[in-house]
VOVOLUM-309935 format. One line per 8 residues: their letters; for each residue x, y, z of N, C-alpha, C, O. Coordinates in steps of 0.05 Angstrom, whole numbers, padded with zeros to 5 digits, m for minus. Example, Ala and Ser with C-alpha at 12.3 -4.5 7.8 and 13.67 -1.06 7.14 Angstrom:
// residues 2
AS> 00264 m00114 00156 00246 m00090 00156 00264 m00066 00156 00285 m00066 00169; 00257 m00045 00142 00273 m00021 00143 00258 00001 00157 00268 00023 00161
This chain:
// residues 304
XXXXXXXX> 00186 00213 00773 00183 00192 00752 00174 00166 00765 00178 00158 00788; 00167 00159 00751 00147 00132 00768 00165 00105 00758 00172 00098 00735; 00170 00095 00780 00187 00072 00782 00179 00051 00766 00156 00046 00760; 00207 00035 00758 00200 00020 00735 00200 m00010 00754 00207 m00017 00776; 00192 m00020 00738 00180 m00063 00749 00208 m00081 00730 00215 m00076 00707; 00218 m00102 00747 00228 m00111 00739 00209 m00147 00739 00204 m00161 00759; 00205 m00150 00722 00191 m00167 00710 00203 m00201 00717 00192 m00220 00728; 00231 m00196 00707 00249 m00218 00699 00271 m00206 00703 00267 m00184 00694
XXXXXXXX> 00294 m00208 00712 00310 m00202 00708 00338 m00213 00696 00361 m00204 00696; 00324 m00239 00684 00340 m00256 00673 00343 m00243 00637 00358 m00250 00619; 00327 m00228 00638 00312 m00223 00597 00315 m00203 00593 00305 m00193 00614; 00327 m00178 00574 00338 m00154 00562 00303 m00139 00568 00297 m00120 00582; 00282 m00157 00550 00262 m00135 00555 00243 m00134 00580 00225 m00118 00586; 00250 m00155 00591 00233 m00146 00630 00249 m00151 00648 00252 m00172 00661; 00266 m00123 00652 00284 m00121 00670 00280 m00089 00675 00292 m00079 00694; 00260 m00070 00655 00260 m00046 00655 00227 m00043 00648 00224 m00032 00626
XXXXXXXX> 00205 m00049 00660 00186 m00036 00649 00160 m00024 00669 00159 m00023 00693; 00145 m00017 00652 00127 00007 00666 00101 00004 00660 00089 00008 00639; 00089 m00008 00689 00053 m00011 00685 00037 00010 00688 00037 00019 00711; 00021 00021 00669 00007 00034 00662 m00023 00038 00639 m00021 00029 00616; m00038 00046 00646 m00061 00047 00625 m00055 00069 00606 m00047 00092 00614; m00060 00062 00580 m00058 00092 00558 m00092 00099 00554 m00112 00084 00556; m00087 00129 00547 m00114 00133 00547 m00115 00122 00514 m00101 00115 00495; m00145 00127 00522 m00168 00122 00493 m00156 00126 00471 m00152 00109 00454
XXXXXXXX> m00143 00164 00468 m00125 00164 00433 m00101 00149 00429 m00097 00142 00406; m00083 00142 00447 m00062 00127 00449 m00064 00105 00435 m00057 00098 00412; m00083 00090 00461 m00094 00054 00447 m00109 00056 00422 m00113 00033 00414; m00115 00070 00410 m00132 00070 00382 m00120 00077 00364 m00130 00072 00342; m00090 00095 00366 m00070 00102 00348 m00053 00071 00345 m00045 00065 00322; m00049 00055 00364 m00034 00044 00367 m00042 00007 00357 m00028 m00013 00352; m00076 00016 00358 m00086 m00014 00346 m00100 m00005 00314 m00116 m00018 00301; m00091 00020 00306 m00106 00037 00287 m00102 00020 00257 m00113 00023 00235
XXXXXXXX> m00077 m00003 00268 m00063 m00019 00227 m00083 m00054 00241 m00083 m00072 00225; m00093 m00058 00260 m00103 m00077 00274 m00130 m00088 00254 m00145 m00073 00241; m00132 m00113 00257 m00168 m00115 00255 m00179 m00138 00262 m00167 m00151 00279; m00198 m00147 00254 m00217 m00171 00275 m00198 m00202 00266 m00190 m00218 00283; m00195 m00204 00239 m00178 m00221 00235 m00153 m00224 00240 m00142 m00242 00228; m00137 m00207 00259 m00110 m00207 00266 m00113 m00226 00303 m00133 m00227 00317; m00094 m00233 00306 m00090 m00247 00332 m00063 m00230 00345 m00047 m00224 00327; m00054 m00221 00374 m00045 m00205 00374 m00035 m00214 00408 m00050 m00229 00421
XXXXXXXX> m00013 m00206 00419 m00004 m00208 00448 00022 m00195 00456 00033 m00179 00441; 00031 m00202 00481 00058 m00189 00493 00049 m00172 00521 00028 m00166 00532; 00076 m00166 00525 00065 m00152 00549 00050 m00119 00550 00039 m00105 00568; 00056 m00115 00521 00034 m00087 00527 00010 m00091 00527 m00004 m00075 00538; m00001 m00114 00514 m00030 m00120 00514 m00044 m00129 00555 m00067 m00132 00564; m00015 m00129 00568 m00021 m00131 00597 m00010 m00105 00606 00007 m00106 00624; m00017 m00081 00597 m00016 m00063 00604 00022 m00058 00611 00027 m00038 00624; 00037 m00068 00605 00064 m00057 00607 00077 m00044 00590 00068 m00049 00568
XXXXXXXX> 00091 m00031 00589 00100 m00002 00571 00130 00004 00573 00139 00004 00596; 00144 00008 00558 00175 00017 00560 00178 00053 00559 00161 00066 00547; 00193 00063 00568 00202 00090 00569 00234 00098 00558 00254 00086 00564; 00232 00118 00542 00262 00122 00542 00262 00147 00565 00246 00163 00574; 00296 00138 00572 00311 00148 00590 00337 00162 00589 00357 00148 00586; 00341 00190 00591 00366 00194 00592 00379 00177 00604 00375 00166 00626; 00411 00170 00575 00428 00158 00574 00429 00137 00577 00450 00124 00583; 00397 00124 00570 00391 00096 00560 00362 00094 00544 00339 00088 00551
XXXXXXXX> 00374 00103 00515 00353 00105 00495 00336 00076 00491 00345 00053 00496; 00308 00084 00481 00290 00057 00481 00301 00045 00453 00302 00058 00432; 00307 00020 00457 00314 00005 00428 00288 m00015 00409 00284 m00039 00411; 00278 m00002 00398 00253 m00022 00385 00265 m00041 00372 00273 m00032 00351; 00272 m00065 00373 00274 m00083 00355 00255 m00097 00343 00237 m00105 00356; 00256 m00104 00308 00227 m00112 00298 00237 m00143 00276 00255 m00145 00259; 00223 m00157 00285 00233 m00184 00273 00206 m00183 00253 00183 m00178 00262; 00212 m00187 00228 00174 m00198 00211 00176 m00223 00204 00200 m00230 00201
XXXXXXXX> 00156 m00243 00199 00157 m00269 00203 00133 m00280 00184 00110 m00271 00182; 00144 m00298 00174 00120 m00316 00156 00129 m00346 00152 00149 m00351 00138; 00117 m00363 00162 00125 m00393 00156 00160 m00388 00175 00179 m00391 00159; 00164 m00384 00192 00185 m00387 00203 00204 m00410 00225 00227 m00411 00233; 00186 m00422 00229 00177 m00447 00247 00216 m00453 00258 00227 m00451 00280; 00227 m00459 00230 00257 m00471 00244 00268 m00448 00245 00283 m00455 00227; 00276 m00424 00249 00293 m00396 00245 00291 m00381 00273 00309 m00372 00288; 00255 m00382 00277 00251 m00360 00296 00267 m00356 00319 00278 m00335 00323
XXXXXXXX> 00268 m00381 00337 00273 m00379 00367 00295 m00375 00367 00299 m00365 00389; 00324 m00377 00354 00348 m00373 00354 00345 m00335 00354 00358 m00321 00369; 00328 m00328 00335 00331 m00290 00343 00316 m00286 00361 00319 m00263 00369; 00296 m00301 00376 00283 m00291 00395 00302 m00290 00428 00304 m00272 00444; 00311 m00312 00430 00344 m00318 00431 00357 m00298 00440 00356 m00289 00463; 00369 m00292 00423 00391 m00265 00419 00380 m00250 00425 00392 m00242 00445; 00357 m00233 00422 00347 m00215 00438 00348 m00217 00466 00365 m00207 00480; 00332 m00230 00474 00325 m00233 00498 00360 m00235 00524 00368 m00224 00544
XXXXXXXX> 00370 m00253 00508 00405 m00248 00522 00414 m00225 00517 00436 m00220 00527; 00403 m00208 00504 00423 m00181 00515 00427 m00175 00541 00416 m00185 00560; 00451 m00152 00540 00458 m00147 00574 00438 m00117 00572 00426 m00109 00591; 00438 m00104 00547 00413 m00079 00547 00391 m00083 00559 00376 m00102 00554; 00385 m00062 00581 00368 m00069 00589 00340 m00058 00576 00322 m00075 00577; 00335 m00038 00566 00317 m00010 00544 00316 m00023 00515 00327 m00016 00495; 00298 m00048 00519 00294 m00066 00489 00269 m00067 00495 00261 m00076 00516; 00251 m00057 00472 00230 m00068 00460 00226 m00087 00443 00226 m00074 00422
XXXXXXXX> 00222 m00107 00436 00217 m00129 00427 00194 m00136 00401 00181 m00157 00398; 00194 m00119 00390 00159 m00132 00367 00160 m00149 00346 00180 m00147 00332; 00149 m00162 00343 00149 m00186 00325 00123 m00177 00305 00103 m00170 00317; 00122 m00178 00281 00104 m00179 00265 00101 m00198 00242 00117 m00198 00223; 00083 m00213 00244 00072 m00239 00236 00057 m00241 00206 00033 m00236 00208; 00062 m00246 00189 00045 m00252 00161 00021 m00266 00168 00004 m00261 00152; 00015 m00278 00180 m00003 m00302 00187 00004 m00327 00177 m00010 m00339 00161; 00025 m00336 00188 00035 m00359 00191 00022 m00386 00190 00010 m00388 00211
XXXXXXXX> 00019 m00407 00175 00003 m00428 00186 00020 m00458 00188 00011 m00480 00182; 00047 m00452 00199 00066 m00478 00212 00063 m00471 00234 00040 m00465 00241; 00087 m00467 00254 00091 m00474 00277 00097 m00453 00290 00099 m00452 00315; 00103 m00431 00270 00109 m00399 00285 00098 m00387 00306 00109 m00379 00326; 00067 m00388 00296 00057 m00369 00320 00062 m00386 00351 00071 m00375 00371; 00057 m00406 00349 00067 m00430 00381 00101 m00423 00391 00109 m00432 00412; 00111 m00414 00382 00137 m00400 00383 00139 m00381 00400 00149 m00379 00422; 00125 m00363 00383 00125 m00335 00394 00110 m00333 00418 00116 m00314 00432
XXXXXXXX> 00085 m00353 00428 00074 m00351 00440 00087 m00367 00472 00075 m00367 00493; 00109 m00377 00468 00125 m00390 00481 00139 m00372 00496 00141 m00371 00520; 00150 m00354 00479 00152 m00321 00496 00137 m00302 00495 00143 m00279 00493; 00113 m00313 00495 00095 m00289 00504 00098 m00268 00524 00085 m00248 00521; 00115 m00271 00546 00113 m00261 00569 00141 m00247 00565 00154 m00242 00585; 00147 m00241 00547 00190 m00233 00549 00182 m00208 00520 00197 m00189 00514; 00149 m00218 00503 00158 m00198 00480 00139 m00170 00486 00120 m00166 00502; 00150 m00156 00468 00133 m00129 00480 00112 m00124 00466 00099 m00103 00471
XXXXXXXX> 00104 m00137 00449 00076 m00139 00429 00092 m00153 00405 00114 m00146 00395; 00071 m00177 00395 00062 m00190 00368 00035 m00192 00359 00015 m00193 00373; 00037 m00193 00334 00019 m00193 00316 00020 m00217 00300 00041 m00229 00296; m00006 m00227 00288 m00002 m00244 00266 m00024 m00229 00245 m00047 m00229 00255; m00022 m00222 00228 m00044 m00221 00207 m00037 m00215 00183 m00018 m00199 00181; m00047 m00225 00160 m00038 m00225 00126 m00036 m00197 00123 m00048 m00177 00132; m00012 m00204 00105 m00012 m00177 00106 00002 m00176 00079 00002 m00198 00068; 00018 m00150 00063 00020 m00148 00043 00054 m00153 00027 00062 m00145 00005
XXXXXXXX> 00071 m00172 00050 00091 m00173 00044 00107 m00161 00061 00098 m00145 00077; 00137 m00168 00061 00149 m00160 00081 00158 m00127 00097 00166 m00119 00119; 00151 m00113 00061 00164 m00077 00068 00141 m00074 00090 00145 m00065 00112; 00109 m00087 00079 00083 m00076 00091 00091 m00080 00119 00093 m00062 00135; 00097 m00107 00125 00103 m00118 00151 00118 m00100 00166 00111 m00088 00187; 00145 m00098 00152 00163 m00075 00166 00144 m00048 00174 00135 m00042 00197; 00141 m00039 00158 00126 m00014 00160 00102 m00012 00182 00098 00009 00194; 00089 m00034 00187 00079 m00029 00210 00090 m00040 00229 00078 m00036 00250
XXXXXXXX> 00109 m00054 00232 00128 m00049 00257 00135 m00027 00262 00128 m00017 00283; 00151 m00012 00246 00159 00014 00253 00130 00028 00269 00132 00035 00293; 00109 00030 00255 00083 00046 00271 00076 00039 00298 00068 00053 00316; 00082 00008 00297 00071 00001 00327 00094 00002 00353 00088 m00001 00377; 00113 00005 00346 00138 00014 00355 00143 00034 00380 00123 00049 00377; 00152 00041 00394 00146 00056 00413 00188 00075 00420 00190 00097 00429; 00203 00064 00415 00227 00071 00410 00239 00098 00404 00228 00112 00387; 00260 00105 00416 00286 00122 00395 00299 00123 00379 00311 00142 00370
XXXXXXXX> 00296 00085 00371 00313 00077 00351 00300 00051 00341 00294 00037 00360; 00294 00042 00320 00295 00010 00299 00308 00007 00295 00325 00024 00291; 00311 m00029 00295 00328 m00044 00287 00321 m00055 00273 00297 m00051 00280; 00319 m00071 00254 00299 m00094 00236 00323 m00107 00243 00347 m00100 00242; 00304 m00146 00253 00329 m00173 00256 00310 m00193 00242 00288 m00201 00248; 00327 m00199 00224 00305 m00216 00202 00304 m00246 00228 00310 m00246 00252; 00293 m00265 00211 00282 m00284 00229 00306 m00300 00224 00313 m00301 00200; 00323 m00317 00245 00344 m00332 00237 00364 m00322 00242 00382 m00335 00251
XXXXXXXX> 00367 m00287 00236 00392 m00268 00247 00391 m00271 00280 00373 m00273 00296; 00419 m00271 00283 00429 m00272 00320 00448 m00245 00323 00469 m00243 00310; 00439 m00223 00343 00449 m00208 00351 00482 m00213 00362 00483 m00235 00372; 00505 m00200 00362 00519 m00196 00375 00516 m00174 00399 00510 m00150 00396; 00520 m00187 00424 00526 m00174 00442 00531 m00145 00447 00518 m00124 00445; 00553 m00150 00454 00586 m00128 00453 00585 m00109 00433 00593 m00086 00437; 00574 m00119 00406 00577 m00103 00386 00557 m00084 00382 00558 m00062 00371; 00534 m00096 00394 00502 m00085 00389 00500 m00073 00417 00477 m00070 00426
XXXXXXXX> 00521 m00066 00430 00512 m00050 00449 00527 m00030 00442 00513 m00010 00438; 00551 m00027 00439 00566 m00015 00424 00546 00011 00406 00545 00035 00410; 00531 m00010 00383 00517 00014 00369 00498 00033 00382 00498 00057 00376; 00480 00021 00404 00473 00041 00418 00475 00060 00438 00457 00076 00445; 00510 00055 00451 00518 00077 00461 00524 00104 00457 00524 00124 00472; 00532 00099 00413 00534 00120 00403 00500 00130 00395 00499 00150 00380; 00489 00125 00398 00461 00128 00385 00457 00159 00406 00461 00176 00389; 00452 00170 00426 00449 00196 00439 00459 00209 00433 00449 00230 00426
XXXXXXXX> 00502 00203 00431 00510 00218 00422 00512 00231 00398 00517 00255 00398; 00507 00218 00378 00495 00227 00350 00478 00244 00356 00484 00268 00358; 00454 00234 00361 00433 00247 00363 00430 00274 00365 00415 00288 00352; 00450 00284 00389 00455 00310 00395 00470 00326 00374 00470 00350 00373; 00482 00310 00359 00493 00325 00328 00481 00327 00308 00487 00345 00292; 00464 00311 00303 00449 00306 00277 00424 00307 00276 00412 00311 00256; 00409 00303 00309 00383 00306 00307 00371 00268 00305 00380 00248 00316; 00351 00273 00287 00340 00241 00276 00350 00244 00243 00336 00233 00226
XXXXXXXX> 00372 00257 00235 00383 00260 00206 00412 00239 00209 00433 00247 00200; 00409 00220 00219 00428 00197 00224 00431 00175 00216 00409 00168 00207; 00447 00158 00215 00438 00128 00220 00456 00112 00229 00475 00112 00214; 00459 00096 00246 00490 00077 00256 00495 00053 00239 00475 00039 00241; 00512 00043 00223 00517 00023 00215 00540 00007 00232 00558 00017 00246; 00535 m00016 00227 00561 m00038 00237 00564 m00044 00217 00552 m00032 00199; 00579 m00064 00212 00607 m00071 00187 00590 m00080 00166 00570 m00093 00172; 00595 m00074 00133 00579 m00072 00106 00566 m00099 00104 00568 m00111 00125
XXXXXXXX> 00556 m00111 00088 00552 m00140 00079 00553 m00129 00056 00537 m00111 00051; 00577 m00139 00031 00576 m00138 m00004 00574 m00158 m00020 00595 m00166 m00030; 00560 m00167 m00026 00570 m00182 m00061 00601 m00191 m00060 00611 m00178 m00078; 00613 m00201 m00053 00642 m00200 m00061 00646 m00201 m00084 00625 m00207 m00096; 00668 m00197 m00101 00676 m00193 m00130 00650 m00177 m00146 00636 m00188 m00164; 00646 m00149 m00135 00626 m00144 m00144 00643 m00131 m00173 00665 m00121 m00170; 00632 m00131 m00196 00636 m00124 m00221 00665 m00134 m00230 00677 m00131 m00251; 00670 m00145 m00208 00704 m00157 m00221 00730 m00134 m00201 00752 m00141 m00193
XXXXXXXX> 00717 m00107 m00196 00739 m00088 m00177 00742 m00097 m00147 00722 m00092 m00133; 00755 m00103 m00141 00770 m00102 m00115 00763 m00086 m00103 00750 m00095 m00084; 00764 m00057 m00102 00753 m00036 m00089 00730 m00043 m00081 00730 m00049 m00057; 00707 m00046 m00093 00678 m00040 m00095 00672 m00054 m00072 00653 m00044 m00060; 00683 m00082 m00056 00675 m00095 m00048 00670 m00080 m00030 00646 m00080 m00025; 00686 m00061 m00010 00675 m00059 00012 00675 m00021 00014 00681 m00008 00034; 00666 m00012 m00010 00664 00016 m00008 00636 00028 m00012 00624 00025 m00033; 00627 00040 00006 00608 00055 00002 00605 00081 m00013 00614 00104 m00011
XXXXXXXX> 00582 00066 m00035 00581 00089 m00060 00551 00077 m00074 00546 00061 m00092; 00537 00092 m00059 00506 00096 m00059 00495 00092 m00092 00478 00074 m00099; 00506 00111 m00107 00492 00104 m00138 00503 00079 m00153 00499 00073 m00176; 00519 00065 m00134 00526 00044 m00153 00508 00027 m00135 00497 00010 m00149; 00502 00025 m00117 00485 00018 m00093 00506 m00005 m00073 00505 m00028 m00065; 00517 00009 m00072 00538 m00002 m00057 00528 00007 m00022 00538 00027 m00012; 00517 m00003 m00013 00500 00001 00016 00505 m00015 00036 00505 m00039 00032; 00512 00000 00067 00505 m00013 00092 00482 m00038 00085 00461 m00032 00073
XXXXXXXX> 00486 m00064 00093 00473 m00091 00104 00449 m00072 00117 00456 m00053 00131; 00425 m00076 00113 00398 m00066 00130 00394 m00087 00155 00372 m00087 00168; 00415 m00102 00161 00414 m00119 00187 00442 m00107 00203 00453 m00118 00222; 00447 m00087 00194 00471 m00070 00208 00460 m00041 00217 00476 m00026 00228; 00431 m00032 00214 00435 m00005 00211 00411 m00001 00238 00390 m00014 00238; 00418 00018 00259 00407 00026 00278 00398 00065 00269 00413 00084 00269; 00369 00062 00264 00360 00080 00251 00345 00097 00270 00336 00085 00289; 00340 00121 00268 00325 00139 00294 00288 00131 00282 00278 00131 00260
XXXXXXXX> 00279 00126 00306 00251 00119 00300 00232 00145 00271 00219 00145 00250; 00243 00162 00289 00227 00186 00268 00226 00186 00239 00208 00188 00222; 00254 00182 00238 00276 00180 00205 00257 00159 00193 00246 00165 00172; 00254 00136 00205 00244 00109 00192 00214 00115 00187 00205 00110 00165; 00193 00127 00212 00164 00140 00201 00167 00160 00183 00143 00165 00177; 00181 00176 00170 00184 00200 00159 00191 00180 00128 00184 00187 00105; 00203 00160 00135 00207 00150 00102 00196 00122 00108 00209 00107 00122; 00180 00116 00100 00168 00083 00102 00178 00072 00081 00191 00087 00068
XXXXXXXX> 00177 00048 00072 00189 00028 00050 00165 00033 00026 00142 00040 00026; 00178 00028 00012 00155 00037 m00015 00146 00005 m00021 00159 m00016 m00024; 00124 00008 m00020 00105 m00026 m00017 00109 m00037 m00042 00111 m00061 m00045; 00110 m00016 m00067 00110 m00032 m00105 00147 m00047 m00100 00151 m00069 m00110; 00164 m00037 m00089 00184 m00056 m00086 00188 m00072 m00078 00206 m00073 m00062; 00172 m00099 m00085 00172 m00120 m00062 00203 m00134 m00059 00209 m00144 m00037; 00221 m00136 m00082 00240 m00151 m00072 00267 m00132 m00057 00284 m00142 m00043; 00265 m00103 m00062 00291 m00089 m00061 00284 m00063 m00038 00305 m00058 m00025
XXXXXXXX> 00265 m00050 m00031 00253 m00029 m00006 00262 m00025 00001 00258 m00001 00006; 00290 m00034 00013 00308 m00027 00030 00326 m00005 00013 00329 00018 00018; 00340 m00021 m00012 00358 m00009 m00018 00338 00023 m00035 00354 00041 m00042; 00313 00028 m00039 00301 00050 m00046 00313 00061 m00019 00333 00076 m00018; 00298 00050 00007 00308 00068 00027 00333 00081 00040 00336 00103 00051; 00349 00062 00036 00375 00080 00037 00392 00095 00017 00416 00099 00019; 00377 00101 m00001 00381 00124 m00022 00377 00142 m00023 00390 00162 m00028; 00344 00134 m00015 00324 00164 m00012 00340 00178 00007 00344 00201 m00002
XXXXXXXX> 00348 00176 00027 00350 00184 00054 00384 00190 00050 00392 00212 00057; 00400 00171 00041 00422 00189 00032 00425 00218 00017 00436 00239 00025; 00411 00210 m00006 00401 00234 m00026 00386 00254 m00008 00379 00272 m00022; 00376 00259 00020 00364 00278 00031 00384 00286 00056 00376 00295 00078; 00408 00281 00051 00431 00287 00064 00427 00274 00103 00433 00287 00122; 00418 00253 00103 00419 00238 00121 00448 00220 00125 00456 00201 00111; 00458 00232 00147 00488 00228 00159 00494 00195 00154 00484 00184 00174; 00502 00179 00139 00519 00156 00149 00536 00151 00165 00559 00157 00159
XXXXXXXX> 00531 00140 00184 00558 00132 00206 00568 00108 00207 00559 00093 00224; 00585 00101 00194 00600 00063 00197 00610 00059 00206 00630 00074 00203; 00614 00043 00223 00627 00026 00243 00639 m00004 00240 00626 m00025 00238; 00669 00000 00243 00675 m00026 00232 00669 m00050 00253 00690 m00056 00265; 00657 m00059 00257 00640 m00084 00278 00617 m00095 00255 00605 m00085 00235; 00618 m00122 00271 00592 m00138 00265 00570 m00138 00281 00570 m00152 00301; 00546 m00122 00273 00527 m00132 00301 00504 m00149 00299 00486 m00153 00315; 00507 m00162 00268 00491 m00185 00266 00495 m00205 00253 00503 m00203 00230
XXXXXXXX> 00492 m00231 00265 00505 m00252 00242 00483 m00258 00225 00464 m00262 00240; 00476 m00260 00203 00461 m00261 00184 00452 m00284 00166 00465 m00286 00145; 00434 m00300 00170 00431 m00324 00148 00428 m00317 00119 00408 m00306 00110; 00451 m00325 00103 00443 m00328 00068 00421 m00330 00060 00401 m00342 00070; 00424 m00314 00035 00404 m00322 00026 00379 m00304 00026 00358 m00317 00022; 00376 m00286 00029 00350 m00262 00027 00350 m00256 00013 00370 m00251 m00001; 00315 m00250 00006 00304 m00247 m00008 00314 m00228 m00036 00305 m00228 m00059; 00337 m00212 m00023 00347 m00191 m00043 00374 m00197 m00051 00387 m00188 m00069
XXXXXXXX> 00380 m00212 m00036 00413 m00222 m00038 00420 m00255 m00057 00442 m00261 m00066; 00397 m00273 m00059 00396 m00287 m00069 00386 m00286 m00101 00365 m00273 m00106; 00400 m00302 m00125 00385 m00297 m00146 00398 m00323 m00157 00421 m00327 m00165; 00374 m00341 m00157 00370 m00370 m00160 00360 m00372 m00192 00372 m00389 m00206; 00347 m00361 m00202 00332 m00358 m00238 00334 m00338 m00248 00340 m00317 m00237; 00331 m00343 m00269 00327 m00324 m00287 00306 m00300 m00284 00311 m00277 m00276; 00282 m00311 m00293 00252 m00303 m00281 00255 m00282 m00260 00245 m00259 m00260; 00277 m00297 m00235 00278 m00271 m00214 00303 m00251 m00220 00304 m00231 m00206
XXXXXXXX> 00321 m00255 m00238 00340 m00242 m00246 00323 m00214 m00257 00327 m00191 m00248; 00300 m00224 m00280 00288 m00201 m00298 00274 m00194 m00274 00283 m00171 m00270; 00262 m00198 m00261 00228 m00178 m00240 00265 m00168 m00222 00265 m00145 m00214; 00287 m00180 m00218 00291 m00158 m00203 00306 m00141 m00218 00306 m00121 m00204; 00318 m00136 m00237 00325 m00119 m00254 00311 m00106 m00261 00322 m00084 m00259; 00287 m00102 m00271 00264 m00088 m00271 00261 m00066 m00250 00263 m00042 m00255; 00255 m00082 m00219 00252 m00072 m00200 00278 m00054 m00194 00275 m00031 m00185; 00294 m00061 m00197 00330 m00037 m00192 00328 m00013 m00215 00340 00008 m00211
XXXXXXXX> 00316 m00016 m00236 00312 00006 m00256 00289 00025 m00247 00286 00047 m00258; 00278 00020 m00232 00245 00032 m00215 00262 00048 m00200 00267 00072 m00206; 00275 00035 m00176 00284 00048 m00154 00312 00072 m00172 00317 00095 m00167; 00326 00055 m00191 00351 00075 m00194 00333 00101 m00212 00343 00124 m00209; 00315 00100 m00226 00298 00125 m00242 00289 00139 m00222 00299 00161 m00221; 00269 00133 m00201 00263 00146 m00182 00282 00163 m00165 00278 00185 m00154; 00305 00148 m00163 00324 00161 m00142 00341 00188 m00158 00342 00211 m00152; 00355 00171 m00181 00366 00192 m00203 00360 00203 m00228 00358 00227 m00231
XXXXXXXX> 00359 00187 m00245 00351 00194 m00279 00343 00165 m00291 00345 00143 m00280; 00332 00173 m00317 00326 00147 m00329 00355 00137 m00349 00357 00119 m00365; 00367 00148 m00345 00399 00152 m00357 00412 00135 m00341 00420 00114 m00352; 00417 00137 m00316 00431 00128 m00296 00419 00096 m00300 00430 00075 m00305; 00395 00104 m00295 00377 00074 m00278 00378 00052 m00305 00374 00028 m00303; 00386 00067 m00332 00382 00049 m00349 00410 00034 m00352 00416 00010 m00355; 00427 00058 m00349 00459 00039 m00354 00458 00010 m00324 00465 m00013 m00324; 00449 00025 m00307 00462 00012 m00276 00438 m00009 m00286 00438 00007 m00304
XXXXXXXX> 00426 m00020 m00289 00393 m00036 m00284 00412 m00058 m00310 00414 m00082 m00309; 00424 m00040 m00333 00436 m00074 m00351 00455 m00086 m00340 00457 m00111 m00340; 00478 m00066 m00326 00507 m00073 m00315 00498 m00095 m00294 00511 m00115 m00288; 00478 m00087 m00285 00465 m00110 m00260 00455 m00134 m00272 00460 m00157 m00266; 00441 m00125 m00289 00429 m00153 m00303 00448 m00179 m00318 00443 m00203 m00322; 00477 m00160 m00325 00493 m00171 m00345 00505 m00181 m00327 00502 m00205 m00327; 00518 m00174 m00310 00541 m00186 m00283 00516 m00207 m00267 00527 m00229 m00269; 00509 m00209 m00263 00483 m00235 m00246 00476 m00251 m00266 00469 m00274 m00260
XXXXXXXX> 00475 m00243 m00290 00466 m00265 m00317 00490 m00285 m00317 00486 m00309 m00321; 00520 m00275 m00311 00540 m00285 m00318 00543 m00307 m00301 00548 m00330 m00306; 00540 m00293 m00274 00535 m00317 m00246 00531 m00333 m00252 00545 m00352 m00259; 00496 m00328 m00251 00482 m00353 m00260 00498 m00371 m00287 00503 m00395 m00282; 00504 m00365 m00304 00511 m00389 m00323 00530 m00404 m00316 00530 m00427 m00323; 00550 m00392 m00300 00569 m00401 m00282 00570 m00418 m00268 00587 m00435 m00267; 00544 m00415 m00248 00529 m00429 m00230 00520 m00468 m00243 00523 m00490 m00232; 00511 m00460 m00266 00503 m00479 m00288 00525 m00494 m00302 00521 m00510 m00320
């Protein structure tokens, strides 16, 4: 096996990597979501490459980014201080026009490929992170989120061992993020129960690369993708594993977790009746899609 370069040894992702040329189908699979209007860098574009390794799986981590200017460098940050050494790093870019891309380009030399180019919203974004990805495992770390340590190493020690039980039919969670007082029960807050959509935080969940290409984010969901995806994938008897730890601290306020109007109350109630018909019945999706609408209507007036 051909020895690996330590780059840096101060930085999680160049402390482990591997110079090499890919041939012709490789590089053309791999710039295949690419095009003339995208701007693009890191160290694979200087020919460096990560490997997984028995008993130190490759960790892709994927940050997506648009107008991020005050958020970014605090997760770029936290990555980079890991004590892991088997981190890939990708950043994928909306096409930014503040101060982002000068950011990223600040660690140009620490990330393992970025992108900037318009693109179709954040699932799209995600989704070709996952493709350009090179890993055993994704992470999605929104922009602003800061890794824990201890905890996030934690999740990937169990990540092999699963593996060997489940295959890529897995997924690792660290500790839930809920709604508190969700519907008024006590219980609900912190129980997992999928048709009510009671779901692992998607900034908790260390997913096997395959699992994540095998189900991409459905692009017509722009505010909710996630929670389609961990349904679908429950519903196809994909193992949950929870773990009571934190392995990300998380800024308020996303895109799915926040509900500021009305306007976005209805497009996302709408959008939760899409995903709950698709996943179960139009029965289900119709009771669960008002109970949602009626408990967040109440908020809000509350709020007021």
């Amino acid at each position: 096996m051909k020895k690996y370069i330590i780059l840096n040894s101060k930085y999680s992702t160049t402390r482990q990597v591997y110079r090499f040329q890919l041939n012709k189908k490789k590089t053309k699979n791999l710039n295949s979501i690419n095009s003339k209007y995208a701007i693009e860098g890191g160290l694979r574009t200087k020919n460096f490459f990560k490997k997984s390794i028995t008993g130190k799986p490759l960790i892709s981590i994927i940050t997506v980014t648009y107008n991020c200017k005050n958020l970014l460098e605090r997760t770029i940050k936290s990555v980079l201080n890991l004590s892991y050494d088997n981190i890939e790093f990708i950043i994928v870019d909306g096409g930014s026009n503040d101060n982002t891309i000068s950011i990223v380009k600040k660690y140009k030399n620490f990330i393992d490929y970025w992108i900037s180019k318009k693109d179709n919203g954040i699932y799209d974004a995600m989704n070709k992170g996952s493709k350009y990805s090179q890993g055993d495992a994704i992470f999605f770390l929104n922009a602003g989120d800061k890794l824990r340590n201890k905890e996030f190493i934690k999740l990937i020690k169990l990540f092999e061992k699963n593996k060997k039980i489940y295959r890529n039919n897995f997924v690792l969670c660290g500790t839930h993020v809920y709604t508190k007082e969700y519907p008024g029960f006590k219980y609900l807050e912190k129980a997992f129960i999928p048709f009510l959509g009671r779901l692992p935080s998607h900034q908790s969940m260390l997913i096997p690369r395959k699992l994540q290409i095998q189900n991409m984010y459905d692009n017509k969901f722009s505010i909710s993708a996630d929670k389609d995806f961990k349904i679908k994938i429950y519903l196809k008897r994909v193992k949950y594993i929870i773990l009571d730890y934190v392995v990300c601290i998380s800024l308020p306020g996303g895109k799915s977790q926040s509900i500021k109007s009305h306007d976005f109350l209805i497009n996302r109630t709408v959008e939760t009746f899409f995903i709950f018909k698709k996943n179960y019945n139009f029965l289900w999706a119709t009771i669960y899609s008002l109970a949602f609408y009626t408990w967040n209507f109440r908020k809000i007036i509350n709020k007021n």
